[in-house]
Backbone of each chain as nested JSON, in Angstrom:
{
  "chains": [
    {"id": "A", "residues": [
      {"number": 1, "name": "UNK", "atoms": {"N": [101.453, 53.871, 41.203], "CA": [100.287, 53.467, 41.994], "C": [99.096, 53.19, 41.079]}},
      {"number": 2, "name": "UNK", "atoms": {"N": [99.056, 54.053, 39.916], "CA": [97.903, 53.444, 38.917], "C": [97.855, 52.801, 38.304]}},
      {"number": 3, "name": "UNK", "atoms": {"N": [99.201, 51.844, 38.726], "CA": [99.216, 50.696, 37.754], "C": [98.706, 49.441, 38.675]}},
      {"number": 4, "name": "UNK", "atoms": {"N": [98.266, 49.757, 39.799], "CA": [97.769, 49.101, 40.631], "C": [96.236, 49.116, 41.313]}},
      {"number": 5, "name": "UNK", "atoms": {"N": [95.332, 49.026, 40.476], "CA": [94.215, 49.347, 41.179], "C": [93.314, 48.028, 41.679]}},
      {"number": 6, "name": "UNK", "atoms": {"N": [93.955, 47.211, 42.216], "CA": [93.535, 46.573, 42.846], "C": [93.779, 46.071, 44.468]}},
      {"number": 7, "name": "UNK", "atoms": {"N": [94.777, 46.965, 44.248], "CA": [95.519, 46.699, 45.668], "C": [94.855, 46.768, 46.88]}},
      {"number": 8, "name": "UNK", "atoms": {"N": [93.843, 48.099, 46.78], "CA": [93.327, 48.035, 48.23], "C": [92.649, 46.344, 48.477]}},
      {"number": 9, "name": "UNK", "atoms": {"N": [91.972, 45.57, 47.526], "CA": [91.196, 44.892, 47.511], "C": [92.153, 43.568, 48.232]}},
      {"number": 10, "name": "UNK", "atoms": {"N": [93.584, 43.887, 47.558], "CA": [94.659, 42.621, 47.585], "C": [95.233, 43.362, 49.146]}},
      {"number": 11, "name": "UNK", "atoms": {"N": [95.161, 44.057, 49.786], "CA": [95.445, 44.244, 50.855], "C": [94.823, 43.882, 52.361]}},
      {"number": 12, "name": "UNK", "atoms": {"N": [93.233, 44.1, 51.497], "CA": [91.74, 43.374, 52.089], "C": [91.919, 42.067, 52.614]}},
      {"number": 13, "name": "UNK", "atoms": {"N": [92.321, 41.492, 51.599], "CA": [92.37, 39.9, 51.59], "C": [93.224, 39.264, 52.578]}},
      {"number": 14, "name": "UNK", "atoms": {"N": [94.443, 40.441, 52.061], "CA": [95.607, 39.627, 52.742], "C": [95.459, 39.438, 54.375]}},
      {"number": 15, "name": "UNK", "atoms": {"N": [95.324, 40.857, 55.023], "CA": [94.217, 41.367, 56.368], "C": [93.941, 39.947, 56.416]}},
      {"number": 16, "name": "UNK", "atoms": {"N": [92.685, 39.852, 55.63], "CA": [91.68, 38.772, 56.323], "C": [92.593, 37.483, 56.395]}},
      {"number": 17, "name": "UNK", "atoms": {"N": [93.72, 37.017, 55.355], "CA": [94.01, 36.067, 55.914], "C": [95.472, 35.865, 57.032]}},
      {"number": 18, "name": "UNK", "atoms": {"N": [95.837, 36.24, 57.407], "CA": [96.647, 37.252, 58.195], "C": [95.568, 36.77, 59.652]}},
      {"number": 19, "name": "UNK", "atoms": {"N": [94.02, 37.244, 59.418], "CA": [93.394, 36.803, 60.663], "C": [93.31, 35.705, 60.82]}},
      {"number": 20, "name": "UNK", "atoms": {"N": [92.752, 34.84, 59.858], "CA": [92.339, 33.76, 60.004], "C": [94.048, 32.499, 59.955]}},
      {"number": 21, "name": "UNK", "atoms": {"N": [95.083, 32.735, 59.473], "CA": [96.003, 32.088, 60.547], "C": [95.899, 32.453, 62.028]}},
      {"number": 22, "name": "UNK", "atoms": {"N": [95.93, 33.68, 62.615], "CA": [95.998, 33.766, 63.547], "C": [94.944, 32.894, 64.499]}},
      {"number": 23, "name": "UNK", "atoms": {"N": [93.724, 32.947, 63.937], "CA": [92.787, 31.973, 64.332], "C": [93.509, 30.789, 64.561]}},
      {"number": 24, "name": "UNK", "atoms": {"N": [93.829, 30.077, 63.727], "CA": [94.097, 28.57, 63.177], "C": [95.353, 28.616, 64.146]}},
      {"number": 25, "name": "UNK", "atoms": {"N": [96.618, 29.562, 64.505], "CA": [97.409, 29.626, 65.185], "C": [96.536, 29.067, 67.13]}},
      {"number": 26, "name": "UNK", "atoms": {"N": [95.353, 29.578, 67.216], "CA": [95.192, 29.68, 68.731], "C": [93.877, 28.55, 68.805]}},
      {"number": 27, "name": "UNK", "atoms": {"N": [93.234, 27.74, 67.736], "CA": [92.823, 26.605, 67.45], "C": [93.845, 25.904, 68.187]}},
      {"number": 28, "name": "UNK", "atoms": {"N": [95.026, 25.674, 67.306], "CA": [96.192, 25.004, 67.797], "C": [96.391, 24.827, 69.12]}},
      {"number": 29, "name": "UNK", "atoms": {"N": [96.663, 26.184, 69.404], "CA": [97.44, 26.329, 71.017], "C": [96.137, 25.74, 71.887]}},
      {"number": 30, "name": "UNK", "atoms": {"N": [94.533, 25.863, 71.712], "CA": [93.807, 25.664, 72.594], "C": [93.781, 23.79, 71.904]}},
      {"number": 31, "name": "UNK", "atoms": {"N": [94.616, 23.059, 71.647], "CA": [94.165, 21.815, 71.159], "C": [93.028, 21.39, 70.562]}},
      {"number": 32, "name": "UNK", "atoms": {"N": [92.502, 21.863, 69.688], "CA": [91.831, 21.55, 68.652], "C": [91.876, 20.508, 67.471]}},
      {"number": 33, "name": "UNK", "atoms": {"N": [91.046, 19.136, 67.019], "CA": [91.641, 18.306, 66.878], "C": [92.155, 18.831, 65.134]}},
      {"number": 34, "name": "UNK", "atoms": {"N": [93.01, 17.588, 65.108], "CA": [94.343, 18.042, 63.585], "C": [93.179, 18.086, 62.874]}},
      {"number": 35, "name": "UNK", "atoms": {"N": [92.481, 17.596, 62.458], "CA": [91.281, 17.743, 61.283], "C": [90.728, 18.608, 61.112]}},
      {"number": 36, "name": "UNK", "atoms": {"N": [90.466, 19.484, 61.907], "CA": [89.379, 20.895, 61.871], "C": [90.852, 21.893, 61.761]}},
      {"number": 37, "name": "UNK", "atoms": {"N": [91.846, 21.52, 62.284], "CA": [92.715, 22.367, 61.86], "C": [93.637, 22.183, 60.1]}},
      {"number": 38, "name": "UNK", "atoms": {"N": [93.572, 20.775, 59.848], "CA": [93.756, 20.586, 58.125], "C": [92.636, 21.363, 57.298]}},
      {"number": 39, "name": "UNK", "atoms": {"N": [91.717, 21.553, 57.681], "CA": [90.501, 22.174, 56.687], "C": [90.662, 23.769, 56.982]}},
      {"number": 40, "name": "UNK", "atoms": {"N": [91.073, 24.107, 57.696], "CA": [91.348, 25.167, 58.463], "C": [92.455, 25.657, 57.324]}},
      {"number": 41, "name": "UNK", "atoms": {"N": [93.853, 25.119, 57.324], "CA": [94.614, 25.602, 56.276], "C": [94.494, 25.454, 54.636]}},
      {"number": 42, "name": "UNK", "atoms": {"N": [93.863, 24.53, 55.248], "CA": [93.585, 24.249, 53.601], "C": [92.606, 25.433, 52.634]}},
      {"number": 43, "name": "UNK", "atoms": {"N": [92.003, 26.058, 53.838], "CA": [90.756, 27.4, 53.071], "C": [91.598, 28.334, 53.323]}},
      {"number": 44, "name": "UNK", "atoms": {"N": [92.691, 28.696, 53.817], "CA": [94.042, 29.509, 53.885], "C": [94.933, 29.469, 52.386]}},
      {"number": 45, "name": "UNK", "atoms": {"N": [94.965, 28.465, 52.459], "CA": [95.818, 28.06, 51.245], "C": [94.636, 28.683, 49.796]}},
      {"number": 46, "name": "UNK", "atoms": {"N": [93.433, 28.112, 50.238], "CA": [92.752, 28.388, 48.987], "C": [92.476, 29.968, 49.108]}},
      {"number": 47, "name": "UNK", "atoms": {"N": [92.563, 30.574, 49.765], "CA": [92.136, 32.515, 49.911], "C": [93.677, 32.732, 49.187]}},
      {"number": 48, "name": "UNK", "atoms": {"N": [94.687, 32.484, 49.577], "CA": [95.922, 32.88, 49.048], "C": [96.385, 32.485, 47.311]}},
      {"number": 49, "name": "UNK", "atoms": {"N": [95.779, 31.843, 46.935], "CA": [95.63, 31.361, 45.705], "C": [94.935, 32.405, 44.786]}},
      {"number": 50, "name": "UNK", "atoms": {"N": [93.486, 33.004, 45.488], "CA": [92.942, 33.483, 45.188], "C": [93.276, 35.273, 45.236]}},
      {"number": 51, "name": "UNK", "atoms": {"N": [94.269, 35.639, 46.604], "CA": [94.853, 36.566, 46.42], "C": [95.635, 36.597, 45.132]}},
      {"number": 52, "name": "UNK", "atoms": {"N": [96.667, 35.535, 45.172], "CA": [97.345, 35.552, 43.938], "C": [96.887, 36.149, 42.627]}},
      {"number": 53, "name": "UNK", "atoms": {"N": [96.063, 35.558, 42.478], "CA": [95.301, 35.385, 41.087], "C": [95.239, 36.951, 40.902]}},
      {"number": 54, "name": "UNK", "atoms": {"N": [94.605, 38.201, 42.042], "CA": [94.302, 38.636, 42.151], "C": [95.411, 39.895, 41.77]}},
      {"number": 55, "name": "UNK", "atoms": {"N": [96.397, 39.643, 42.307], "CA": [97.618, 39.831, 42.205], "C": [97.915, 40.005, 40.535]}},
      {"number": 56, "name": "UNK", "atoms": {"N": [98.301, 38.596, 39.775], "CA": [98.3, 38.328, 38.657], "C": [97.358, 39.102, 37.428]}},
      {"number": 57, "name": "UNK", "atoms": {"N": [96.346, 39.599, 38.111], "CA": [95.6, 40.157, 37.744], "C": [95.455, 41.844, 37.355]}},
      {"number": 58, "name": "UNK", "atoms": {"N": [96.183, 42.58, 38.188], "CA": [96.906, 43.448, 38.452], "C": [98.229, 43.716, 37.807]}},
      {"number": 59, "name": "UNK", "atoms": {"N": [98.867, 42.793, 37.379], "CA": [100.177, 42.959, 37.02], "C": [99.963, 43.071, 35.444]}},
      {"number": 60, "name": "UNK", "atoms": {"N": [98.625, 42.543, 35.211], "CA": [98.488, 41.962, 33.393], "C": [97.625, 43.365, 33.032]}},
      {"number": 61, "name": "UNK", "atoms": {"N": [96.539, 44.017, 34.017], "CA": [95.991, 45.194, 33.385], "C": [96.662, 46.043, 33.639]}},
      {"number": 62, "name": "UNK", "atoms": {"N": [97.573, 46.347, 34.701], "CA": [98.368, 47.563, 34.803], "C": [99.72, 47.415, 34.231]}},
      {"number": 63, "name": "UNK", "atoms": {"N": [100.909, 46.741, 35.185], "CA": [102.008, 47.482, 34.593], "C": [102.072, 46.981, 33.391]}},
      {"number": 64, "name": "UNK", "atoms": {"N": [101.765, 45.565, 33.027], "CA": [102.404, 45.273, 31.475], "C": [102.171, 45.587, 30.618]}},
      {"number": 65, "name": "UNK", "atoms": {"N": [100.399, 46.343, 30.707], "CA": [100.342, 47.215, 29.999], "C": [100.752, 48.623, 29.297]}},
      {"number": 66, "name": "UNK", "atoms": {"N": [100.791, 49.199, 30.66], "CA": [101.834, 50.049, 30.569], "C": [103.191, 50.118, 29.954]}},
      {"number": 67, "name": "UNK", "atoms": {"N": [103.828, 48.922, 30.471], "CA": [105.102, 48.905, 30.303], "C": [105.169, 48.364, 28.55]}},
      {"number": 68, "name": "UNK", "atoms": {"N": [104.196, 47.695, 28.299], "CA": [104.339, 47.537, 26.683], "C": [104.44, 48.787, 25.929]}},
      {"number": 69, "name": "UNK", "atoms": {"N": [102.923, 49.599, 26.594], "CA": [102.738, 51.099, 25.719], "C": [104.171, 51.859, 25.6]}},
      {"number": 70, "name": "UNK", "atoms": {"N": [104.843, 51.752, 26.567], "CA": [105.672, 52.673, 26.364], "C": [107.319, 51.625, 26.346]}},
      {"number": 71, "name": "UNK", "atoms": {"N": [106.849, 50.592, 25.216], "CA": [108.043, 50.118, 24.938], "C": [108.935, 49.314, 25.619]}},
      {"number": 72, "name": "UNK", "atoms": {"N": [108.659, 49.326, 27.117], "CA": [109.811, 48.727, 28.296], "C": [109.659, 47.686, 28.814]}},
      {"number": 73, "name": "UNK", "atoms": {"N": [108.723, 46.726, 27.45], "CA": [108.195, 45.462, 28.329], "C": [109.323, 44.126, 28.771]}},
      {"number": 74, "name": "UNK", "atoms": {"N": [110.51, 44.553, 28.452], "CA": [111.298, 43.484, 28.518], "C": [111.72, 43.088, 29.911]}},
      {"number": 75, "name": "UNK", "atoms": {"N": [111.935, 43.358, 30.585], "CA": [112.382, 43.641, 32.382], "C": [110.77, 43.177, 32.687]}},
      {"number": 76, "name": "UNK", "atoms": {"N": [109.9, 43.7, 32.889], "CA": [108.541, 43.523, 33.37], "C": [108.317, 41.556, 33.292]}},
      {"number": 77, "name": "UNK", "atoms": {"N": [108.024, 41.769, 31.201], "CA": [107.512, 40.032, 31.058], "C": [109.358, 39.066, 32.007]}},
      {"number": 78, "name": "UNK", "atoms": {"N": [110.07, 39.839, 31.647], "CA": [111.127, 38.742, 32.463], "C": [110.323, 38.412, 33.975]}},
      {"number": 79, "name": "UNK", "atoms": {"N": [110.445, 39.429, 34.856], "CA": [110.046, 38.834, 36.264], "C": [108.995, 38.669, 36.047]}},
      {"number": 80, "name": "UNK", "atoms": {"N": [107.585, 39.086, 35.603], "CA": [106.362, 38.087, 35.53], "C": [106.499, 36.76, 35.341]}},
      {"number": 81, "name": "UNK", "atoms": {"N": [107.464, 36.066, 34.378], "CA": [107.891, 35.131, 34.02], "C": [108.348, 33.921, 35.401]}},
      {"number": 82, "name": "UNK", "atoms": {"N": [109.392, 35.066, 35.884], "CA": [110.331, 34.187, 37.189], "C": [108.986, 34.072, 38.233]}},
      {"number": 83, "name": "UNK", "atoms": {"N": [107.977, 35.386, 38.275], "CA": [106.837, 35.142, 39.346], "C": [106.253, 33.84, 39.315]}},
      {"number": 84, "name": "UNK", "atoms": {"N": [105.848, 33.903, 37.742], "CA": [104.597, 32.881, 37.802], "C": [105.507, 31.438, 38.13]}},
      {"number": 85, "name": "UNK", "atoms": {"N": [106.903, 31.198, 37.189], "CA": [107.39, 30.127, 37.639], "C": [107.097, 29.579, 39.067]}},
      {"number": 86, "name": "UNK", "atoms": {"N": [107.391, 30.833, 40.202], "CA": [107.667, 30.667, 41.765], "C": [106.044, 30.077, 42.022]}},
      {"number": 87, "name": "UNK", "atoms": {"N": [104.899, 30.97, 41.277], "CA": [103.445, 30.96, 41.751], "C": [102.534, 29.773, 41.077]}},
      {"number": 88, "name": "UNK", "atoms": {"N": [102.845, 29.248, 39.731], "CA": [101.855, 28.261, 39.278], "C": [102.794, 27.141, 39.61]}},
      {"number": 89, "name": "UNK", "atoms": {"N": [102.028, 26.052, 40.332], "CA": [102.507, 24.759, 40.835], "C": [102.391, 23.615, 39.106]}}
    ]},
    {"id": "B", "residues": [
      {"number": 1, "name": "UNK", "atoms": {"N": [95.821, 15.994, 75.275], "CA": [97.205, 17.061, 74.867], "C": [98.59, 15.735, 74.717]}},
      {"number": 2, "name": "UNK", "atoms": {"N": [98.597, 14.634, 75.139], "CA": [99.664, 13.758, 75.049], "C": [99.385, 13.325, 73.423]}},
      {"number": 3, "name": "UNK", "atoms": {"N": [98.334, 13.43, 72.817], "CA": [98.45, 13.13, 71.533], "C": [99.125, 13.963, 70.345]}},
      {"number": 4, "name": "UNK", "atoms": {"N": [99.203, 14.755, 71.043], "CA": [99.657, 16.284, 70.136], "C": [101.122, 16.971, 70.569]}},
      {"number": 5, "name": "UNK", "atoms": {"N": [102.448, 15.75, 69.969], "CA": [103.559, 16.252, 70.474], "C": [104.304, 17.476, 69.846]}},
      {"number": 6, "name": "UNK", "atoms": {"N": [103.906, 17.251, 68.57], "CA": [104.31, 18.249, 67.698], "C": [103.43, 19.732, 68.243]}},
      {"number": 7, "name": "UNK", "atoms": {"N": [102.613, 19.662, 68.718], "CA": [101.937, 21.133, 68.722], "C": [102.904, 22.168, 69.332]}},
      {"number": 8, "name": "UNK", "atoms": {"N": [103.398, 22.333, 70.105], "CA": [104.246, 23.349, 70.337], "C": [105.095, 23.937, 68.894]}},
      {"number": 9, "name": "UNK", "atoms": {"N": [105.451, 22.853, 68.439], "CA": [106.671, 23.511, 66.765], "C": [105.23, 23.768, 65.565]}},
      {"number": 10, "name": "UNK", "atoms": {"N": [103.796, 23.044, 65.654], "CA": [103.218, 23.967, 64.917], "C": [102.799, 25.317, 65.131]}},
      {"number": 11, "name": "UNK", "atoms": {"N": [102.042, 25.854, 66.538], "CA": [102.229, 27.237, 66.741], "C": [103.272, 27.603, 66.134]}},
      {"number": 12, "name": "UNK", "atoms": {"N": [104.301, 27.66, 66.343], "CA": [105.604, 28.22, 66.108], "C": [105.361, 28.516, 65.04]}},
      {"number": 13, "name": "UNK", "atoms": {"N": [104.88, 27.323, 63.903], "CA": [105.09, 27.809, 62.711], "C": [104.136, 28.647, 62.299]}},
      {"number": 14, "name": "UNK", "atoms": {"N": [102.848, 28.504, 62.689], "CA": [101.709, 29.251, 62.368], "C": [102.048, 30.696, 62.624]}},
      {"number": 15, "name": "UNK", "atoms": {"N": [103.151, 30.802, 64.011], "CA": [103.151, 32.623, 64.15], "C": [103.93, 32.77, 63.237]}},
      {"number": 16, "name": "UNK", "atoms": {"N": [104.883, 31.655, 62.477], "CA": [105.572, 32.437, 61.33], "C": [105.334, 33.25, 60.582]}},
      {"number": 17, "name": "UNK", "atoms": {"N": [104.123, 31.719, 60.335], "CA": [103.59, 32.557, 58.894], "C": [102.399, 33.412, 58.855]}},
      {"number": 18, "name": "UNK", "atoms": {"N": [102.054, 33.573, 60.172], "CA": [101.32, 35.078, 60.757], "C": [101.951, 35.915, 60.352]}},
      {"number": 19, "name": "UNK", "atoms": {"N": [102.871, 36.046, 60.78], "CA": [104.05, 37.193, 60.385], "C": [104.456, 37.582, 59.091]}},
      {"number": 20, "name": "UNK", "atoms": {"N": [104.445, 36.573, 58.141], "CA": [104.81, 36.665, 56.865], "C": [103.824, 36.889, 56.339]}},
      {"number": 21, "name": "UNK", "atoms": {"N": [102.434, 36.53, 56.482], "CA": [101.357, 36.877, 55.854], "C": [101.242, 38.886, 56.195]}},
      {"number": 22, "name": "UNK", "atoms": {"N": [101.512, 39.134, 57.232], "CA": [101.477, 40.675, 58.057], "C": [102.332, 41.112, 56.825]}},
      {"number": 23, "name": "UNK", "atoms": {"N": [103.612, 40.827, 56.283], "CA": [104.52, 41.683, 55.808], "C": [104.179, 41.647, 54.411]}},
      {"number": 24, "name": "UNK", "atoms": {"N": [103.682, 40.302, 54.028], "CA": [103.357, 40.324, 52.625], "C": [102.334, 41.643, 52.453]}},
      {"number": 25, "name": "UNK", "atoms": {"N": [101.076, 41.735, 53.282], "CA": [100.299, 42.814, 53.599], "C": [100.863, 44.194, 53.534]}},
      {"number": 26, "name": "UNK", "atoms": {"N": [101.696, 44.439, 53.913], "CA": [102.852, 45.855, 54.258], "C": [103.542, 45.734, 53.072]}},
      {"number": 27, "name": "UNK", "atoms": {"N": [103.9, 45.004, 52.437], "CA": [104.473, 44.827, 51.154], "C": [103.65, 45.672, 50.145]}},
      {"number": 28, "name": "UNK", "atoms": {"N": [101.913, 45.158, 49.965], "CA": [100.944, 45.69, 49.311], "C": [100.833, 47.012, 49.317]}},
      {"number": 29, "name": "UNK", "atoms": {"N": [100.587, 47.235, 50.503], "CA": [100.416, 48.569, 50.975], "C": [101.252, 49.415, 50.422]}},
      {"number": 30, "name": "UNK", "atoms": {"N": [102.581, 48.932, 50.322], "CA": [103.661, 49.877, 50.036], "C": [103.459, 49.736, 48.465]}},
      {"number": 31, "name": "UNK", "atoms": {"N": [102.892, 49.664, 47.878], "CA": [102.975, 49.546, 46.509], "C": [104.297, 49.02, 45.498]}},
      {"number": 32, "name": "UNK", "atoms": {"N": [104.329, 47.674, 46.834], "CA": [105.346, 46.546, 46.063], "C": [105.276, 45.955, 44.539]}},
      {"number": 33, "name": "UNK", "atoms": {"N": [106.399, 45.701, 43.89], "CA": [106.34, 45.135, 42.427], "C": [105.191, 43.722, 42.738]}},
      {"number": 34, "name": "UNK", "atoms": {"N": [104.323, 43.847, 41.67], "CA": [103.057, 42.426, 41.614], "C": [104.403, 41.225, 42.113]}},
      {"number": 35, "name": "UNK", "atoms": {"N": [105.358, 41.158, 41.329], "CA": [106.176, 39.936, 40.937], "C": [106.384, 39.786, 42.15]}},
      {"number": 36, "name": "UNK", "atoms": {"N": [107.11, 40.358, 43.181], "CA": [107.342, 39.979, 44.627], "C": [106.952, 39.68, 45.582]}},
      {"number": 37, "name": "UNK", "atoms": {"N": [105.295, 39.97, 45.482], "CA": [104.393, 39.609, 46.146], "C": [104.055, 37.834, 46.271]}},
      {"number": 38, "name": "UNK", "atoms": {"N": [103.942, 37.914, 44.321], "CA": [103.486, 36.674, 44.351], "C": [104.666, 36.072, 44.727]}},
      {"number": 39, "name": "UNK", "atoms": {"N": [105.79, 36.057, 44.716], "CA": [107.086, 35.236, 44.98], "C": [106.687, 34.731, 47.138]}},
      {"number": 40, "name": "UNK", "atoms": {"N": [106.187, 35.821, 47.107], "CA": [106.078, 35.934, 48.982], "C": [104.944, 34.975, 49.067]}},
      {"number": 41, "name": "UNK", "atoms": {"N": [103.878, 34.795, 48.424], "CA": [102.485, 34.108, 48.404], "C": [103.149, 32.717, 48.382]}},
      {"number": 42, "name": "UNK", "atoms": {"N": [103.986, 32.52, 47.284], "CA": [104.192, 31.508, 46.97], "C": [104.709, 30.363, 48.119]}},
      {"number": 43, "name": "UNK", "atoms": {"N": [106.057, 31.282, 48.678], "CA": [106.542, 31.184, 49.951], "C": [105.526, 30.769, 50.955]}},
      {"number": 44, "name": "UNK", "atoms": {"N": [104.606, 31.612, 51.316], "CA": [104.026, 31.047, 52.373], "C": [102.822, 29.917, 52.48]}},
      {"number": 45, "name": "UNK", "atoms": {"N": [102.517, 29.845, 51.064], "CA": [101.876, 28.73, 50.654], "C": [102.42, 27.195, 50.894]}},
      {"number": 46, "name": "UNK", "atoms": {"N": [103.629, 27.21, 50.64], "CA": [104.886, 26.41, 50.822], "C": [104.941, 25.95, 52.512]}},
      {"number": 47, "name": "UNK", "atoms": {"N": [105.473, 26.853, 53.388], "CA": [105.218, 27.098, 54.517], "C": [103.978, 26.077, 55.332]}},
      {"number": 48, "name": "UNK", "atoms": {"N": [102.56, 26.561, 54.948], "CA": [101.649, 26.44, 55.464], "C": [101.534, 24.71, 54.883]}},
      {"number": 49, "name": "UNK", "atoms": {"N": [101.669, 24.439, 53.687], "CA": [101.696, 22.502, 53.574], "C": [103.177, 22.18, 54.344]}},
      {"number": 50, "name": "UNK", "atoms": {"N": [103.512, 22.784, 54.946], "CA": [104.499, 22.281, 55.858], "C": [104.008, 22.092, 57.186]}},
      {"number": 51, "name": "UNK", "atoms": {"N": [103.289, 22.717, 57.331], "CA": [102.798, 22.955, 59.051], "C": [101.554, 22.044, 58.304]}},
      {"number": 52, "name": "UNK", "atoms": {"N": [101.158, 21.717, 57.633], "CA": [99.766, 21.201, 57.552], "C": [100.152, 19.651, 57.389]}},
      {"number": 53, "name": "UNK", "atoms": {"N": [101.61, 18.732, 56.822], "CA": [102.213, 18.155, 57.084], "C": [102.512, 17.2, 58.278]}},
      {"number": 54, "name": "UNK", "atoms": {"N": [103.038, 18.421, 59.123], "CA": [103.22, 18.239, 60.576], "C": [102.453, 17.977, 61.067]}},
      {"number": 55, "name": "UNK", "atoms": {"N": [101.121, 18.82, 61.41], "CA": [99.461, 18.409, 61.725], "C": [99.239, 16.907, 61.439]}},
      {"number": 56, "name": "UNK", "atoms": {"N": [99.713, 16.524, 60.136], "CA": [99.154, 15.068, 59.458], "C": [99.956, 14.529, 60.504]}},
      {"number": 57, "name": "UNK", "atoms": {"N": [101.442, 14.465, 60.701], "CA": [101.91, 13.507, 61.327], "C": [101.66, 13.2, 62.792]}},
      {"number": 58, "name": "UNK", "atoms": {"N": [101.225, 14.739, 63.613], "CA": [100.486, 14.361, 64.689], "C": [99.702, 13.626, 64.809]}},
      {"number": 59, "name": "UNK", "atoms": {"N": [99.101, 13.626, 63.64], "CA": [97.337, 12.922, 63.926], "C": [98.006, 11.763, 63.746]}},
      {"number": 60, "name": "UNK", "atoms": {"N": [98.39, 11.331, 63.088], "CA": [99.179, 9.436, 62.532], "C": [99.427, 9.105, 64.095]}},
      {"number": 61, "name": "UNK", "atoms": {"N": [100.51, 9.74, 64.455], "CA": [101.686, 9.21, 65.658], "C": [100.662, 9.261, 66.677]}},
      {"number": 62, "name": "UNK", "atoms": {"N": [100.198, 10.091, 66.998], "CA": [99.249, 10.85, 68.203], "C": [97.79, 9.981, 68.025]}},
      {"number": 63, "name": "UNK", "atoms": {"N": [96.995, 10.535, 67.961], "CA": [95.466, 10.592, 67.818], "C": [94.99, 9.324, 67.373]}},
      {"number": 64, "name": "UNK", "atoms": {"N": [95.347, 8.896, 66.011], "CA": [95.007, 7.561, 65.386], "C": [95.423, 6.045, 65.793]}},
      {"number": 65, "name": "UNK", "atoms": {"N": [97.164, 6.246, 66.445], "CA": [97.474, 5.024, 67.415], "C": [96.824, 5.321, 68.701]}},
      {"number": 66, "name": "UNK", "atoms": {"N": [96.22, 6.186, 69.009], "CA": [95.735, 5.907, 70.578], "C": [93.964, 5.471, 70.416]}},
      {"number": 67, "name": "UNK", "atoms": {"N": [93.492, 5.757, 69.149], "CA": [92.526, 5.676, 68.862], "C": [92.364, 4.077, 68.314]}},
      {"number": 68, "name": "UNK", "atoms": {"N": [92.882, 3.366, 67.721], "CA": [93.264, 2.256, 67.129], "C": [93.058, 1.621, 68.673]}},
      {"number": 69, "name": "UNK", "atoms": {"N": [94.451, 1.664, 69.397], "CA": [94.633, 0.752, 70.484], "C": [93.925, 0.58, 71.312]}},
      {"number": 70, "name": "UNK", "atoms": {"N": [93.116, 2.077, 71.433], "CA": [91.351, 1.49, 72.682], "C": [90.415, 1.16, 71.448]}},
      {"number": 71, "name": "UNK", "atoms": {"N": [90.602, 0.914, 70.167], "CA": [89.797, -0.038, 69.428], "C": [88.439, 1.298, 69.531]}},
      {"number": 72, "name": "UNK", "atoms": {"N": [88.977, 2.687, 69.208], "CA": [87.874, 3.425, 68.782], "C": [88.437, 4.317, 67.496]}},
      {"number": 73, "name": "UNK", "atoms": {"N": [88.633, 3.644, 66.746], "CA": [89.128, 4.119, 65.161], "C": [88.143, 4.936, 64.742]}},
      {"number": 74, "name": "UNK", "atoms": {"N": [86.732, 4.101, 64.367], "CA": [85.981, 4.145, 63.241], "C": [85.985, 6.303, 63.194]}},
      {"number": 75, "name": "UNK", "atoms": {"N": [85.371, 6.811, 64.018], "CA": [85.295, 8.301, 63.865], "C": [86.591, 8.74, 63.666]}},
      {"number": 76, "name": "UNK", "atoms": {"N": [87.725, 7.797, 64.168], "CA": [89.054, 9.01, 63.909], "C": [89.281, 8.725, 62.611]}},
      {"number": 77, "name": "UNK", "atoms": {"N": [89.385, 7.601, 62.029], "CA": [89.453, 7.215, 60.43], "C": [88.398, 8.403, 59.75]}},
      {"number": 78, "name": "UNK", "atoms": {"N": [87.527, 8.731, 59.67], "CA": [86.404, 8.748, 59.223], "C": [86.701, 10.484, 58.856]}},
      {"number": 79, "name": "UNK", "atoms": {"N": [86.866, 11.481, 60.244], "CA": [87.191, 12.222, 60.549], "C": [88.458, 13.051, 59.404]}},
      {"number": 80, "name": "UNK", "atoms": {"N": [89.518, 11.404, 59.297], "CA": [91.094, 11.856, 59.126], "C": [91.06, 11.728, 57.02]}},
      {"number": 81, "name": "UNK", "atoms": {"N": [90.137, 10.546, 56.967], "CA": [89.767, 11.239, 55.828], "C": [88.949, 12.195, 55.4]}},
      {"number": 82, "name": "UNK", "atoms": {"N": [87.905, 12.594, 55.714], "CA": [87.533, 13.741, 55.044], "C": [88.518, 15.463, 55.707]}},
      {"number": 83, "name": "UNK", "atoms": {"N": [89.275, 15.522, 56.992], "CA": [90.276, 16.134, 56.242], "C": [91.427, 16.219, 55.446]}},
      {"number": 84, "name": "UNK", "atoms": {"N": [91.76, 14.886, 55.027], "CA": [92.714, 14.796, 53.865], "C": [92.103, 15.185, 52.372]}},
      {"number": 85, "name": "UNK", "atoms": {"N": [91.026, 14.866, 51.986], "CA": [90.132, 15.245, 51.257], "C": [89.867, 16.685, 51.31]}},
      {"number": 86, "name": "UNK", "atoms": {"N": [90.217, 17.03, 51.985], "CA": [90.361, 18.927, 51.698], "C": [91.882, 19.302, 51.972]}},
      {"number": 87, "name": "UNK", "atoms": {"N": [92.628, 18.579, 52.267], "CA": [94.321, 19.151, 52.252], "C": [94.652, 18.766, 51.274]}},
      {"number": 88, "name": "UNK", "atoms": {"N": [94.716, 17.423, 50.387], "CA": [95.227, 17.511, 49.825], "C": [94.614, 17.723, 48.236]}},
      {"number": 89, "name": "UNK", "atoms": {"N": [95.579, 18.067, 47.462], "CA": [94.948, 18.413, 45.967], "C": [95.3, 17.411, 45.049]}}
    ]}
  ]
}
């Protein structure tokens, strides 16, 4: 867990965006036109980016640090590796 | 609402990824590996230019030919670019 101290913050976020689909979900359902709903995901898309980062951020001061100090960085930089592949476009 | 055939399968998708955004959240919480998270972000990032996609094609099929044919474009044009101008990157 202390290799994670950002989490409450990355949990914060996620919450908030978690709401704000749900918003954008009942935009929808009440017909709202496609345009206010494209800008709508599109600041979705950009909070989740920003979770990411946030994320990424977390993984580089805690575990890999860790996991270097005490030698075991090989397993760690592998899936950071496969992450970021999945996460940087 | 006749302009907006797709809206029923975008809700749909939006509660998806309501849902997936919820678990990615519960993921955090649980003091999930960074790497899996972002793999899940990534995912629903993916997701959401899918439904934001769909949105586009409503507006094309829907909104913009009905807007065209009573010869009242100019605001839906106007409108449809500046939200493409924030969807797309």
């Amino acid at each position: 867990m202390s290799d994670h101290k950002h989490r409450p913050a990355i949990v914060n976020r996620l919450a908030r965006i978690e709401g704000h689909v749900r918003a954008i979900k009942e935009m929808a359902q009440q017909d709202r036109d496609c345009g206010e709903l494209l800008i709508q995901i599109a600041a979705v898309r950009k909070a989740l980016d920003n979770a990411g980062k946030l994320i990424l951020r977390d993984h580089l001061e805690g575990c890999l640090v860790n996991a270097i100090r005490s030698g075991d960085e090989e397993k760690v930089l592998e899936d950071l590796q496969d992450a970021l592949d999945k996460f940087i476009r």
